[in-house]
N, C-alpha and C positions, 0 to 999 in steps of 0.2 A: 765732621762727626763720623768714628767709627774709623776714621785713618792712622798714620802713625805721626811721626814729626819729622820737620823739615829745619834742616841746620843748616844755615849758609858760612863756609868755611872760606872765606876770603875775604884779603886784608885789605879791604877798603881803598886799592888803589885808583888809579886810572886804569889799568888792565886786569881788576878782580881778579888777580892772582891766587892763587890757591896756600892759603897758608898752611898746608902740610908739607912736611917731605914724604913724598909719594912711595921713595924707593920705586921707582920703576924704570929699569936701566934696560933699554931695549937690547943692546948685545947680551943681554946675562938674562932675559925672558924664558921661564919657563912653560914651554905648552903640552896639550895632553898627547899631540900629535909629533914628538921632534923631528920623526923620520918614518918611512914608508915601513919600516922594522919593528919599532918602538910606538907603544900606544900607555894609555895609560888607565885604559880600563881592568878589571879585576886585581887591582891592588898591587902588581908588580914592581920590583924594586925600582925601574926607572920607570919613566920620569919622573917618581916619587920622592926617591932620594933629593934630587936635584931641586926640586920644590920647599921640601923641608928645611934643607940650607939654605935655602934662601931666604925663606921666611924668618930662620933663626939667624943670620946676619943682618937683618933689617933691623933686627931689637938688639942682637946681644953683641955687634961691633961698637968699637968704640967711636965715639960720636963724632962726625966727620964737617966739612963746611961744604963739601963737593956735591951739590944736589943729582950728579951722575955718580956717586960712589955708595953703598950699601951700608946702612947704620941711620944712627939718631942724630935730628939734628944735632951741630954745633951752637949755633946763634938762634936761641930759643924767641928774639924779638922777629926775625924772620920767619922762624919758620916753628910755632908753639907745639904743633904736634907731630907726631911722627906718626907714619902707615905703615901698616904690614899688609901686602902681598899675599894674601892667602888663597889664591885661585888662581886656576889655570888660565893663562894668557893666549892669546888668540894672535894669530899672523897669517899668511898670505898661504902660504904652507901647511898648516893646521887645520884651517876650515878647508882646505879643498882637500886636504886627504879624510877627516874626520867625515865630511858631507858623501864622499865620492865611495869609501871605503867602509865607514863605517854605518853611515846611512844616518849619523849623528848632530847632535847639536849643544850649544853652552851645556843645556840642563841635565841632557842624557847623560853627560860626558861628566859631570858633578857629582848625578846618581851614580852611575853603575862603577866609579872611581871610587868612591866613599871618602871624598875627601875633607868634607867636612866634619864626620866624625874622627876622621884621624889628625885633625885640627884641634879636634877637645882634648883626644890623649896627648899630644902633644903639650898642651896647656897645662892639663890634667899632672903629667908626669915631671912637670918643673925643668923642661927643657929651656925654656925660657931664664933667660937672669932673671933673679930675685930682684933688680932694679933696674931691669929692663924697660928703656918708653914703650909702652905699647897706647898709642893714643885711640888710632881708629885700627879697626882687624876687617880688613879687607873682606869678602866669601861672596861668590853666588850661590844662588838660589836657598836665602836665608830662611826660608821655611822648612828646610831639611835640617834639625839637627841646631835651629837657631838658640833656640834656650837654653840647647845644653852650652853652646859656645859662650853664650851671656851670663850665664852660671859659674863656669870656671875662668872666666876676665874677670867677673866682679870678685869672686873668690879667690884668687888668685895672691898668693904671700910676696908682698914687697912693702918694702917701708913701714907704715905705723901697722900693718896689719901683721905685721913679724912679730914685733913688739909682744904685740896681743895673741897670738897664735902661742906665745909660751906659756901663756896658764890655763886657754882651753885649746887649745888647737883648731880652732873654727876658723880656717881657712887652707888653701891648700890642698894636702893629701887629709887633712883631719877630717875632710869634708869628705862622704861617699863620692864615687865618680856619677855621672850622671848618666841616666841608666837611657839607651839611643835605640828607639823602634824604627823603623820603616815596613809599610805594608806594602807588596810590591803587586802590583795587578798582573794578574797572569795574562800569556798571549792570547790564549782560547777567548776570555774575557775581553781582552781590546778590542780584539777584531771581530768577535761578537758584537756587539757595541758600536763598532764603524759601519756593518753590513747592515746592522738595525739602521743608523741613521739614513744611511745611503738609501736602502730603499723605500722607507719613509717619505723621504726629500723628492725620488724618482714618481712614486705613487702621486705624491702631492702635481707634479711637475706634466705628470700624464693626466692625471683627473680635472686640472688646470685648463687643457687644449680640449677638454668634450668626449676624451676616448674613457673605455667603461674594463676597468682590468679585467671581469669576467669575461665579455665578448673575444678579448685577446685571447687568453685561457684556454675558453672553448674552441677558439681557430685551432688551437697549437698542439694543443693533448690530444690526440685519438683515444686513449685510455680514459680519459674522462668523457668524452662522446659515447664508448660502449657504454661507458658504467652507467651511464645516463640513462641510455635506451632502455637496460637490461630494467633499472629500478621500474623506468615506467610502464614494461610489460608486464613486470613482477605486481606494481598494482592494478593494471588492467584483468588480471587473470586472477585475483583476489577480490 
């Protein structure tokens, strides 16, 4: 209740093999991290480039039998679907520079990359073959920017929807682009927000053990000790 759905893709062997072709060819892996030089945060041409071609030779090569070479299956009773690669790949290299340097992670690295929205134009813009497989579309964190991506697959001009795209155009570019918000929480906010928690949790953690935060208070502040006195002589002489 309330969840999404669950597809199990494997072909009923002895070893529940996965019946897609994955395209995932670990010498040819794109990550967001390739080098201590190259990152892939704020939209720069690398490793962006490099992720693009890849994703569009997973669809738009011609269809290969080499589950290590880039394209759509060949032997469709093997292998029914084909996957695209649409996210940043992760290695040994990657996480230790992206954690170490960037102070980052999968999701951050998703966000601040805009990868996902440059997935839809991609989609959007008919880079893809017109009879390109695209069976499953790869992406993390499919909450950022997921409809628009499921908006332009479904709409998307190949085969019988070509056909029909010639007397109203309702698929493809005939379609508006789908229009990509993100609201981004500002830093003051965050850590507003973490310093609330924290001493929340601390309050909670001391009140817990018998100790009284006003007593601590009073030990600590002399400024509040005068202001004290002063109040109390101010209503003694009143």
């Amino acid at each position: 209740e309330g969840g999404g759905y669950l597809i199990a893709l494997d072909r009923q062997d002895d070893y529940v093999s996965f019946c897609a072709k994955s395209n995932w060819i670990p010498s040819q892996l794109v990550t967001c991290y390739p080098s201590s030089s190259v990152a892939c945060l704020g939209q720069k041409e690398e490793p962006w480039a490099s992720l693009k071609q890849y994703a569009l030779d997973s669809a738009n090569n011609e269809a290969t039998g080499s589950y290590y070479t880039l394209g759509p299956p060949a032997d469709l009773e093997t292998y029914p679907f084909n996957e695209i690669q649409a996210m940043w790949q992760v290695d040994a290299q990657s996480a230790v520079l992206g954690l170490t340097r960037h102070a980052s992670s999968i999701l951050q690295d998703n966000r601040q990359s805009g990868v996902n929205a440059a997935m839809v134009n991609l989609i959007y813009d008919e880079e893809f073959n017109s009879d390109a497989m695209i069976s499953l579309f790869a992406v993390d964190n499919v909450a950022l920017h997921g409809n628009a991506l499921l908006s332009v697959l479904r709409t998307r001009c190949n085969g019988q929807s070509v056909q029909q795209a010639e007397g109203d155009g309702l698929c493809g570019r005939g379609i508006p682009r789908p229009t990509m918000m993100q609201i981004r929480m500002s830093k003051i906010v965050y850590w507003s927000i973490i310093l609330l928690v924290l001493f929340v949790v601390l309050r909670g953690i001391w009140r817990s053990k018998g100790h009284d935060m006003r007593q601590i208070i009073w030990k600590f502040c002399k400024p509040c000790r005068s202001h004290s006195r002063n109040a109390d002589l101010s209503t003694a002489l009143s």
